[in-house]
N, C-alpha and C positions, 0 to 999 in steps of 0.2 A: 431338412432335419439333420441333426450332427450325428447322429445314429446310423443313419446311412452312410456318410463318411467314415466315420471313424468302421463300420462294422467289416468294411474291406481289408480293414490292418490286422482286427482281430479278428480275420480268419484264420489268420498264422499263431498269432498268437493264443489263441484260443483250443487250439487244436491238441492239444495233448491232453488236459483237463477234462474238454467235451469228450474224446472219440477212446480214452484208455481201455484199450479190454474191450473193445467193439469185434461182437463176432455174429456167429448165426442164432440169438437168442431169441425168443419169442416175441412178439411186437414190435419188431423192427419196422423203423419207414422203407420206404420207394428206394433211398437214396442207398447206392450200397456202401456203408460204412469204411469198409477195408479200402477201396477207391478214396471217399472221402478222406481216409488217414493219410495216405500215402502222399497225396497230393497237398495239403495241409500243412503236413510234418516237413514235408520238402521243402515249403515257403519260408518254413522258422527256419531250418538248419541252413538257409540261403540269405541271409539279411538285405546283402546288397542287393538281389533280386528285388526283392520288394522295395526297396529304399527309391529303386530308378521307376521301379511303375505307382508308386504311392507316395503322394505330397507329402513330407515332412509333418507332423503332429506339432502343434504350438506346444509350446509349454506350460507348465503348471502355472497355473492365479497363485496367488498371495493364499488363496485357503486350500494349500499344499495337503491337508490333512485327510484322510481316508475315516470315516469313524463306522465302526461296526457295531449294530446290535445283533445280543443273542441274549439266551437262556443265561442264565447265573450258573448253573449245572455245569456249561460249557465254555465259559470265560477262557477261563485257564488254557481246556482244548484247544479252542481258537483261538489264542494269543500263540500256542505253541506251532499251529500248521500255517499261521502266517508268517512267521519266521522262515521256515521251510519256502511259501512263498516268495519272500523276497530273494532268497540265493536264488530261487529258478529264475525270477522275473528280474535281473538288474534293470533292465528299462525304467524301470518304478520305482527309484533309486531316490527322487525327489521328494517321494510322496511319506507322510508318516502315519501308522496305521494304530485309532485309538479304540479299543473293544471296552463296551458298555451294556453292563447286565439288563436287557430289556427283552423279556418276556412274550412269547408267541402271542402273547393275548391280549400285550396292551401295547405291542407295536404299532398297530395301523391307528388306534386311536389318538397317540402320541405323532405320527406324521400328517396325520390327516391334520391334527392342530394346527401344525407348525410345519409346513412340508421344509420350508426352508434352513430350518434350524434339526430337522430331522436327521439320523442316520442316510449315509451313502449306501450301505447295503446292510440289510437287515434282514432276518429271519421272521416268520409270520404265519399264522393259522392260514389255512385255503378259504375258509369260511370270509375272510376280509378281503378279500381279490379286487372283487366287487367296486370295495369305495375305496380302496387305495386306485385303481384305474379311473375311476369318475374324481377321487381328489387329485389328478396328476401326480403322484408320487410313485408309480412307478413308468421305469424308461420299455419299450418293447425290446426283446430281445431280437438282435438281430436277425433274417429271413435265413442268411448265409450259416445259421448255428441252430437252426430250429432242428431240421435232419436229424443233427446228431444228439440235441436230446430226445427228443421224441424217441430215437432208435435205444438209447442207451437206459429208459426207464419205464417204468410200469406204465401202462396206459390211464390207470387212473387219477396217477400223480400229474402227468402231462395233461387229462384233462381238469384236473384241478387248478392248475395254472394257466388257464387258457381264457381267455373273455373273446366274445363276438370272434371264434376264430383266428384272434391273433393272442402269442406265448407272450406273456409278461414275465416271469418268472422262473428258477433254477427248480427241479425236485432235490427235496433233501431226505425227507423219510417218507416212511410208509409205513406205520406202522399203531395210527388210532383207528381200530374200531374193534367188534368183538366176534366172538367164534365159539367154539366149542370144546372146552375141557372137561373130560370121562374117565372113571376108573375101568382100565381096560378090563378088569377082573369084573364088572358088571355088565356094561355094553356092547355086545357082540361086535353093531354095525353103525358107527357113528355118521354115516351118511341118511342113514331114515329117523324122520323124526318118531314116526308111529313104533317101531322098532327100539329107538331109546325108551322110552316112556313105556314097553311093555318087560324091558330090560330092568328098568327101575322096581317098578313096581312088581314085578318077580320076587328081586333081592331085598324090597324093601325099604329101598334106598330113594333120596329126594332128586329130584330135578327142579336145578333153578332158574328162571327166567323173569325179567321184571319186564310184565307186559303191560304195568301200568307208568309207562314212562315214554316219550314222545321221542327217543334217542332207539328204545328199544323196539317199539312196535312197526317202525319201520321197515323193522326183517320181515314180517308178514305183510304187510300195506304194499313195500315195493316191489319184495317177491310176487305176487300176483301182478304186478305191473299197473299198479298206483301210484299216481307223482303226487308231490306234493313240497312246491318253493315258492321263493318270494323274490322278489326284482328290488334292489333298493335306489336310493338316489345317492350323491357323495357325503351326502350326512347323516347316513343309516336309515333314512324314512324309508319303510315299506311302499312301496309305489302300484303293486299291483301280486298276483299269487291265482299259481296255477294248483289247483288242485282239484282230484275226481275221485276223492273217494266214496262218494255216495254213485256207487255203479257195482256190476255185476262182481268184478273184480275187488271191490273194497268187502261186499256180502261174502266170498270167501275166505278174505283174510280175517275177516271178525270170528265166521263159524270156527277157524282153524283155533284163532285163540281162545273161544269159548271150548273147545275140547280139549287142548291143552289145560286148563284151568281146572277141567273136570276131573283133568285124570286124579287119582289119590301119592300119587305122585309129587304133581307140583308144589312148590314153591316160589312165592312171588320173591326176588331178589335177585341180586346180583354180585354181592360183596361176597367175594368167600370167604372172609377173616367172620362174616356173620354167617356161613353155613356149617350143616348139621349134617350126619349122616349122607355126607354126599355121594351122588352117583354120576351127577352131569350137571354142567353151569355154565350158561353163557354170560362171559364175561369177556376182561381183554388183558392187554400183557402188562399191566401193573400190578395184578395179583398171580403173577404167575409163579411168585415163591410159595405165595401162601398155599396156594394150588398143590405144589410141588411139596409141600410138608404135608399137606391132607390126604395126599392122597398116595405118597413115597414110590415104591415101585410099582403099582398101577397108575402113576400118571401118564398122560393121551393125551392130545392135543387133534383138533380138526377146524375145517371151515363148516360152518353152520350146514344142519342136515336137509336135506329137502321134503315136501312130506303132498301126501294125495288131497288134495281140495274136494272139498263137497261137490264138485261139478267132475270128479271124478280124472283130473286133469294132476301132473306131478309139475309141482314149482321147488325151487331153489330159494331157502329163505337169502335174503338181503340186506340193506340195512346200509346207514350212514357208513362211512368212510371219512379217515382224516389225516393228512397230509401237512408238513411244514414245508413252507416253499423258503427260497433268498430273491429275495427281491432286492434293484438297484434305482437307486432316486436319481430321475433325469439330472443332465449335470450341464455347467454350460461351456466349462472344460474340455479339449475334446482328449485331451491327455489323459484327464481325470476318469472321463466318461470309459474308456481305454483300460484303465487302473482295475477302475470298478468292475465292468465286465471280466474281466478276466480273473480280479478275485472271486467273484460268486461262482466262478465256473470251475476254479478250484476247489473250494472249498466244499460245490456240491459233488464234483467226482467220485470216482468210483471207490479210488482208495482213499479217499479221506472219510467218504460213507462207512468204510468196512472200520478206518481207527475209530471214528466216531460212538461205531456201535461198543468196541472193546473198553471206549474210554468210559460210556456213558449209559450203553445197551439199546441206542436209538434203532429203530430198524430201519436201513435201507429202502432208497426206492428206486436208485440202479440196480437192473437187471440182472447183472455178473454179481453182484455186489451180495444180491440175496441169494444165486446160485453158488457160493463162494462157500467152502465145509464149512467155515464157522459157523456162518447164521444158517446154515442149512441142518446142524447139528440144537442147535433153539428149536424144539418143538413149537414151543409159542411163535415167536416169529415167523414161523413158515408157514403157520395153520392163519395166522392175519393174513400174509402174504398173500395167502391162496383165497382165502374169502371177500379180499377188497379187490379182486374180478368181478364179484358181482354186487360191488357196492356203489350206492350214489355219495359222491365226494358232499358232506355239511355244506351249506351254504347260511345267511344268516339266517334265523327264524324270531320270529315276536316273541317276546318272553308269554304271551298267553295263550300261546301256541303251546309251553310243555305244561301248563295249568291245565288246559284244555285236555290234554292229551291223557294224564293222570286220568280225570272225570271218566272218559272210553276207558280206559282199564278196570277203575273200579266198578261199573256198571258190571263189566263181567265177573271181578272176584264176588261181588258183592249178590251177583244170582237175578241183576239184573236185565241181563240178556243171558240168555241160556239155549241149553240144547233143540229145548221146545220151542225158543225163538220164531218168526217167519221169517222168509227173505224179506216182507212189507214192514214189518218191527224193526229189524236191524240198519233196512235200508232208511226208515224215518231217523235213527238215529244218525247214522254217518250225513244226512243230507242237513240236519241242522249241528253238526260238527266240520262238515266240508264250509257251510253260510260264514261260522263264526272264524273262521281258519281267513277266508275269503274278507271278513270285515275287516280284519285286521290289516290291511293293505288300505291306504287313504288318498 
């Protein structure tokens, strides 16, 4: 495999992008970083060294050209840090580099089409891993580079880029999913739930949460330690799905939401530009101005609170997490292959994460990057930061999986499950919504 070869050159070459700002930060690998720089950075700053122990690289094909997708957002940004690129990289002197507005969302479907005519490196939801790995469209990251990202990003970005154990892919952000935003003037202690919602309801203020939605109710479902994915094949079919929530574990995360819904407090929702009277809303950092105007000098920021289960037991609510990774399309190049890696390795580093964020407000999913006072000074960003520890990274789900999921919500706004519920009512419920969760895999 040319991966293998070529991944001995870019251990030099790679080595500045991967290992910047490697130090003692939390989740580090095995391998100890500062070792790995030293030795690495010695290869580049030594050419001839490597020239006599590594075969010469062929030369660039006739399709000389590098094309990049991204975000429309970030066009511009990344046309500007490839620049930058090339004065570090003269090696790639050959190569021309074309950026094309294409969307986290409709990239893997656009390669999965067309692997060949696709983007060489491209930007993409975590949720597509999946069938970009089963459609051959993306290349494995070298074994010799793993270390240092693993060591240099959040653990849940890394395992969002991960299939069967092996890294396919760069972390770039880290920064979809939701938590909690509180007017400190009302919420004492935004780590208990039961504590908010007696805070609210004191001041008379709302508490919002949309627990009729299959993205939100998760924070309860996984928080008690309910799984709930699906396996695909390379053309999105569902193939199979694991999920338990008709168990002991699912009968607590229901009681939790039917008491939450009780309280006089709640609010089903999640949009602040549609809240009222606010006291506390789980939501994420897209409205975190609106937030920040609702709520002026009492705005707070936190990671979702944890609250006592009817089995009398304390969970950490949870919830989906979402990640944009850079992924590089196998190449047959081994020049090119060379190019590639080393641009995604750039571009997802450490300081190109922190312009990113200044250019565009993306959050980090380098370590240093989120420790860095900028984004340490982002409320919002830090309270994601801190809550997608304990989140499971999106994977794909069946579009009647969130129809599905609504129905369990309303059951509870609607007073059809309730406090007076039994564990044998609620558990009838989840065991024919875990069946239909389960059908939908073929």
């Amino acid at each position: 495999m040319k991966k293998r070869f070529v991944s001995i050159v870019l251990s030099g070459i790679l080595a500045a992008a991967l290992l910047a700002g490697c130090g003692d930060s939390a989740g580090a690998g095995t391998q100890d970083p500062g070792e790995a720089q030293t030795e690495d950075l010695t290869q580049k700053e030594n050419p001839d060294q490597t020239t006599e122990e590594t075969p010469p690289l062929s030369g660039p094909s006739e399709a000389n050209e590098v094309k990049i997708w991204v975000a429309d957002n970030v066009v511009a940004f990344t046309n500007e840090q490839i620049e930058t690129f090339k004065q570090l990289y003269p090696e790639f002197s050959g190569f021309t580099f074309t950026v094309e507005p294409v969307g986290e969302g409709d990239a893997a479907t656009n390669m999965i089409t067309d692997v060949v005519s696709g983007a060489d490196v491209y930007a993409f939801a975590q949720d597509q891993i999946a069938r970009l790995v089963s459609a051959g469209a993306l290349e494995e990251v070298a074994p010799e580079n793993v270390a240092a990202l693993t060591a240099n990003n959040v653990s849940g970005s890394v395992e969002a880029a991960t299939v069967g154990g092996t890294l396919y892919a760069y972390p770039m952000t880290a920064d979809n999913g939701y938590f909690l935003y509180y007017d400190k003037s009302v919420v004492a202690d935004p780590g208990d739930l039961d504590q908010i919602l007696a805070d609210c309801e004191a001041a008379g203020k709302n508490f919002y949460m949309e627990i009729n939605s299959g993205w939100y109710q998760t924070a309860f479902f996984f928080g008690t330690g309910c799984a709930l994915s699906y396996t695909t094949d390379e053309a999105g079919n569902f193939t199979a799905a694991n999920c338990d929530y008709a168990s002991e574990n699912g009968v607590v995360a229901v009681k939790e939401m039917i008491r939450l819904a009780s309280s006089p407090a709640f609010q089903n929702g999640s949009a602040a530009g549609e809240a009222t009277n606010l006291g506390a809303i789980v939501d994420g950092t897209w409205d975190s101005g609106t937030v920040r105007e609702l709520l002026g000098d009492n705005y707070a920021c936190a990671k979702l609170p944890s609250f006592t289960g009817s089995d009398g037991k304390t969970y950490q609510m949870s919830g989906f997490g979402g990640y944009k990774l850079l992924g590089v399309k196998p190449q047959e190049d081994d020049l090119k292959l060379a190019c590639c890696d080393a641009l995604a390795a750039f571009l997802s580093g450490e300081e190109i994460q922190v312009a990113r964020y200044e250019a565009a407000g993306w959050g980090p999913s380098n370590i240093n990057a989120q420790n860095s006072e900028k984004i340490q000074a982002d409320e919002a960003l830090s309270a994601v930061s801190e809550q997608l520890q304990y989140c499971v990274p999106q994977g794909q789900y069946p579009g009647d999986y969130w129809t599905l999921a609504v129905s369990l919500g309303d059951d509870i706004r609607q007073g059809n499950l309730t406090t007076d519920s039994t564990d044998e009512e609620i558990l009838a419920v989840l065991q024919a919504f875990q069946d239909a969760c389960i059908s939908y895999a073929k």
